[in-house]
C-alpha positions in Angstrom: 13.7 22.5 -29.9 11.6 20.0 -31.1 13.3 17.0 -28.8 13.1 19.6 -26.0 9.1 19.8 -25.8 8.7 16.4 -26.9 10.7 15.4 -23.3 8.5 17.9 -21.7 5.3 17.1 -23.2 6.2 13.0 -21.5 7.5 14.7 -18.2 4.0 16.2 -18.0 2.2 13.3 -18.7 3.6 11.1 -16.8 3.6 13.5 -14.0 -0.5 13.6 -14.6 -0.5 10.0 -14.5 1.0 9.4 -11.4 -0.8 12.7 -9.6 -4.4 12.4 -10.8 -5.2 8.8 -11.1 -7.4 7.2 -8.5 -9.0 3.8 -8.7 -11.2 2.7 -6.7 -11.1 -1.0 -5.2 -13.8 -3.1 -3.8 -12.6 -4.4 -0.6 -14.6 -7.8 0.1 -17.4 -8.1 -2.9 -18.5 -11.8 -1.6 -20.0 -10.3 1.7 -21.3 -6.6 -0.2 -19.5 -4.4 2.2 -19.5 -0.7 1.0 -16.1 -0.1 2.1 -13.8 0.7 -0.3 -10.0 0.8 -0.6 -8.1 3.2 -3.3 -4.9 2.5 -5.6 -3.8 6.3 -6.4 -0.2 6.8 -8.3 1.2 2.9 -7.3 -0.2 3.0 -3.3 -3.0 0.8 -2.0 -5.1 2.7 0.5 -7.5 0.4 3.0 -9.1 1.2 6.3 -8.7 -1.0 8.9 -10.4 -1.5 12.5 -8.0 -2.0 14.6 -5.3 0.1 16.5 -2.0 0.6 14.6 0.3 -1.3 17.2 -2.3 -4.3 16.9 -2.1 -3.9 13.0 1.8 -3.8 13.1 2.1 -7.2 15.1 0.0 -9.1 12.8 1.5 -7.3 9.6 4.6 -8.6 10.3 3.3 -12.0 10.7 1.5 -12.2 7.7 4.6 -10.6 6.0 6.7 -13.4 7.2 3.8 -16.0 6.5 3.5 -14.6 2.8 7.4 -15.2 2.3 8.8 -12.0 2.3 12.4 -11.0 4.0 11.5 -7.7 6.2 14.6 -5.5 5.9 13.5 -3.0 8.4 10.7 -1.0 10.5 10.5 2.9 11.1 8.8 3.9 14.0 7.2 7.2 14.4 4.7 9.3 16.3 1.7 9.0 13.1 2.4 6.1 11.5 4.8 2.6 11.4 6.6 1.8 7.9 7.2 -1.9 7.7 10.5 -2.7 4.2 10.1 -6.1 3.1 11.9 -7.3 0.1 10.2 -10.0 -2.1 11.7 -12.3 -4.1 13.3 -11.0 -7.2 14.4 -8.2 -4.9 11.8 -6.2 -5.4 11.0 -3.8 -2.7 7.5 -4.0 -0.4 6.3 -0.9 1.7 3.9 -1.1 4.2 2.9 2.3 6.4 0.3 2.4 9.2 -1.3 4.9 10.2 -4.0 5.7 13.4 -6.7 7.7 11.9 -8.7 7.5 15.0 -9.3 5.4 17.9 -9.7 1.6 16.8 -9.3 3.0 13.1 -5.5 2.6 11.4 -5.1 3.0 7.4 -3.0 0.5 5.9 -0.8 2.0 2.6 0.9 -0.8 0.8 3.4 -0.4 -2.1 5.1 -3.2 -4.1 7.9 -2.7 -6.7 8.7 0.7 -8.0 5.5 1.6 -9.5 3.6 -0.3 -7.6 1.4 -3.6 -8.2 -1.8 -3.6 -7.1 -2.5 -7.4 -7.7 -0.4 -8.3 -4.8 -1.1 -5.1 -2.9 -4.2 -6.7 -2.1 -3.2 -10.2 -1.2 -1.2 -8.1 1.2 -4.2 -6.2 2.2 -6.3 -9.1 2.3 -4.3 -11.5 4.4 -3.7 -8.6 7.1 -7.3 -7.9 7.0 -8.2 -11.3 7.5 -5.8 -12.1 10.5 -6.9 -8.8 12.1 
């Protein structure tokens, strides 16, 4: 009974951790923009401006610049998902989505649980080329 709620009492927790948790994360600090991106239960979140197909030609650039082997692209009506591997097989995730005209949301996962160090690099480096 007592190893029964004790595995319970972890499931719950960890489900809370992954649910609940939201951080926020500055975007550019050295030019003060207010935008901000989120990392919520291993996903980086950041807004774009540009239109998703425009954002999916230079993510797969900067993909192939940064190293990684893309494994494959799934291409649907709302969004584009972009599997990269990285070395020590690790798997990357990259989704686009159109949010509105000129506006595309960029969701970025690396590993299993995510890492949002080199989420950002990601982020950044798309950003940057955009």
């Amino acid at each position: 009974m007592k190893k029964k709620s004790l595995v319970l009492s972890l499931f719950a927790f960890v489900a809370i951790l992954f649910a609940g948790c939201t951080t926020p994360v500055a975007i550019d600090p050295q030019t003060g923009q207010d935008q901000t991106a989120s990392y919520k239960a291993g996903y980086f979140y950041g807004p774009l401006e540009a239109d998703s197909s425009v954002v999916f030609k230079t993510a797969i650039r900067e993909l192939d610049d940064l190293g990684y082997f893309r494994t494959g692209e799934l291409h649907k009506n709302t969004f584009i998902n972009i599997y990269a591997r990285k070395v020590g097989d690790k798997k990357v995730n990259v989704r686009i989505s159109q949010v509105g005209p000129g506006q595309s949301q960029l969701r970025v996962r690396v590993g299993t649980l995510g890492n949002l160090a080199e989420s950002q690099v990601i982020y950044a480096r798309i950003r940057d080329a955009l």
